[in-house]
C-alpha positions in Angstrom: -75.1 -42.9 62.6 -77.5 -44.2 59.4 -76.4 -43.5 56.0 -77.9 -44.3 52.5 -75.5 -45.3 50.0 -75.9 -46.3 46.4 -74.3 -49.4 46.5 -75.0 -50.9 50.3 -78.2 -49.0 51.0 -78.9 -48.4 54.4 -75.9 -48.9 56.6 -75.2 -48.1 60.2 -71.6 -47.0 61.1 -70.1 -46.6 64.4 -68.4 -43.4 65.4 -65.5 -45.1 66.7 -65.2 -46.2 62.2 -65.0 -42.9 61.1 -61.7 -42.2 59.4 -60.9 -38.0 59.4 -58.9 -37.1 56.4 -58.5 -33.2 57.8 -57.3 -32.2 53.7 -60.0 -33.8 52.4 -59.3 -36.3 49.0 -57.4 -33.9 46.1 -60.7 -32.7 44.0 -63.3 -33.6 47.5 -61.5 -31.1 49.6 -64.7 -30.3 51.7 -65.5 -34.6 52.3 -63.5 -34.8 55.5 -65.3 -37.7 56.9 -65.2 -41.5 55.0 -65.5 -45.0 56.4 -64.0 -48.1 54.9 -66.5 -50.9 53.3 -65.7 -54.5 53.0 -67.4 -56.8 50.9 -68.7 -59.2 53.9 -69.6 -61.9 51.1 -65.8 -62.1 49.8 -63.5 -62.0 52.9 -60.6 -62.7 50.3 -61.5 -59.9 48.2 -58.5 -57.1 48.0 -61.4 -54.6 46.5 -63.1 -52.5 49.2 -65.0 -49.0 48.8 -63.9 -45.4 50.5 -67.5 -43.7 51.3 -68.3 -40.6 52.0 -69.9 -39.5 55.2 -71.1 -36.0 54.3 -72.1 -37.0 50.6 -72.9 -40.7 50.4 -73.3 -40.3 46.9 -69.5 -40.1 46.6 -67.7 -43.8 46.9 -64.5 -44.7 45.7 -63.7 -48.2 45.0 -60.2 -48.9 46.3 -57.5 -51.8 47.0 -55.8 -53.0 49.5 -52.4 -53.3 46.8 -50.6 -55.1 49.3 -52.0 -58.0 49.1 -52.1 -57.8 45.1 -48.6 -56.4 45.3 -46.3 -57.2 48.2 -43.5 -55.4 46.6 -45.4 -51.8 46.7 -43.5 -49.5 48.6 -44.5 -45.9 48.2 -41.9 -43.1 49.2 -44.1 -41.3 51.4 -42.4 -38.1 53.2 -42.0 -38.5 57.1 -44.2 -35.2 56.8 -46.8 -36.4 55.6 -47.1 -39.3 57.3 -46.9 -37.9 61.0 -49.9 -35.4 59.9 -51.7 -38.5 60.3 -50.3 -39.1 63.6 -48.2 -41.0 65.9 -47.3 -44.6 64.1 -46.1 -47.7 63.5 -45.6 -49.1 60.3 -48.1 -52.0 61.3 -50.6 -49.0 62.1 -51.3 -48.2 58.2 -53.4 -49.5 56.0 -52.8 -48.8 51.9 -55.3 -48.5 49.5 -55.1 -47.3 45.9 -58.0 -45.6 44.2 -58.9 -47.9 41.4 -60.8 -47.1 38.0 -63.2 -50.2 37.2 -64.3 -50.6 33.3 -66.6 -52.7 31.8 -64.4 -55.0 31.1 -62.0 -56.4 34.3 -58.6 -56.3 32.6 -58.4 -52.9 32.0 -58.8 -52.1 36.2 -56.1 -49.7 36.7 -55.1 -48.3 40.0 -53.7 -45.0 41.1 -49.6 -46.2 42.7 -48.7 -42.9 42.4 -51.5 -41.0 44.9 -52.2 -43.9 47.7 -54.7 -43.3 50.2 -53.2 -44.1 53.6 -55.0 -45.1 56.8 -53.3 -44.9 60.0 -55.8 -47.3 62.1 -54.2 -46.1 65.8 -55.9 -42.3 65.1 -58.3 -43.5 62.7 -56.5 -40.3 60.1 -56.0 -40.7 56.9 -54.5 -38.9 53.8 -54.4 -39.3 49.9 -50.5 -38.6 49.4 -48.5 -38.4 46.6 -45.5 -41.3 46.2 -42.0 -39.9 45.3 -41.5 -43.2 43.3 -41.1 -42.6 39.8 -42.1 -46.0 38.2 -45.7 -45.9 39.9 -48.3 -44.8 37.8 -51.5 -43.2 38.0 -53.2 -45.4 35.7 -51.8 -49.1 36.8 -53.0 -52.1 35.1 -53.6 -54.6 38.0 -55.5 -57.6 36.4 -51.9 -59.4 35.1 -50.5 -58.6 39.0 -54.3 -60.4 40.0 -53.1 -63.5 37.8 -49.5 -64.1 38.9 -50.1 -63.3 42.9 -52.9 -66.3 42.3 -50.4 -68.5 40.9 -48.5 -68.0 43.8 -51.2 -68.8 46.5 
C-alpha cells in the first residue's frame, strides 16, 4: 500500500506494519489504521511519528519515553491491556503523544494518555494511566539533558 504524507511524501508500507487500534485515538475515533515512522537518518532519535492510514493528513509525533525515562511505569488496567491481545511485557512498545513548539524546551508529552503497541498482534490502544503524578502536558527537554549525562 502507497500513501502520501505531509512530512515523508510518498511512502510504501507493508500490510504486515499496519497497527489496528479497533477504538480509534480519543478525538480520531473513526482512524483505526496507523503505522509507526522512524526517522531512518537518526537511529538514536527517541522521536518517531503515529500516521494515519485512512487520513494521512493526520500524524502525531510521539516518543518512545522509555528510553528518555526508564522509570515510566504507567498503571495500565489488565483490561485494557488484553484488548490488545495476548502478551508479554517485552511485546509492547510505549509512546507518548508529544506537543512540539517552536522553541525545543517547551516539548511536553502526554504520561497521562500513552499510546501502547503490542508488536505480537500488531494492536494498539491510547489508554489512560491510573498514576497520579503523570501529566498531560510533561516537560521532557530537562529529562533529554540528564538521560545524556548518563550515556
Amino acid at each position: 500500500m502507497i500513501i502520501t504524507t505531509p512530512l515523508f511524501g510518498e511512502i510504501e508500507i507493508p500490510k504486515e506494519k499496519i497497527i489496528e487500534f479497533e477504538a480509534g485515538i480519543p478525538a480520531f475515533h473513526d482512524q483505526t489504521q496507523f503505522i509507526v515512522i522512524h526517522d531512518e537518518d537518526n537511529d538514536n532519535s527517541a522521536f518517531c511519528w503515529l500516521q494515519s492510514i485512512k487520513d494521512p493528513e493526520l500524524v502525531f509525533p510521539i516518543v518512545d519515553i522509555l528510553s528518555i525515562m526508564p522509570q515510566y511505569s504507567p498503571a495500565i488496567s489488565e483490561t485494557d491491556l488484553t484488548s490488545i491481545g495476548e502478551y508479554e511485557k517485552s511485546d509492547f512498545f510505549i509512546y507518548n503523544i508529544a506537543t512540539i513548539p517552536d522553541n525545543v524546551e517547551d516539548i511536553t508529552v502526554n504520561l497521562k494518555a500513552p499510546v501502547i503497541i503490542n508488536a505480537k498482534t500488531q494492536k494498539g490502544m491510547q489508554c489512560v494511566a491510573q498514576n497520579e503524578e503523570y501529566l498531560v502536558r510533561h516537560k521532557i527537554f530537562g529529562d533529554i539533558q540528564k538521560r545524556k549525562q548518563v550515556q
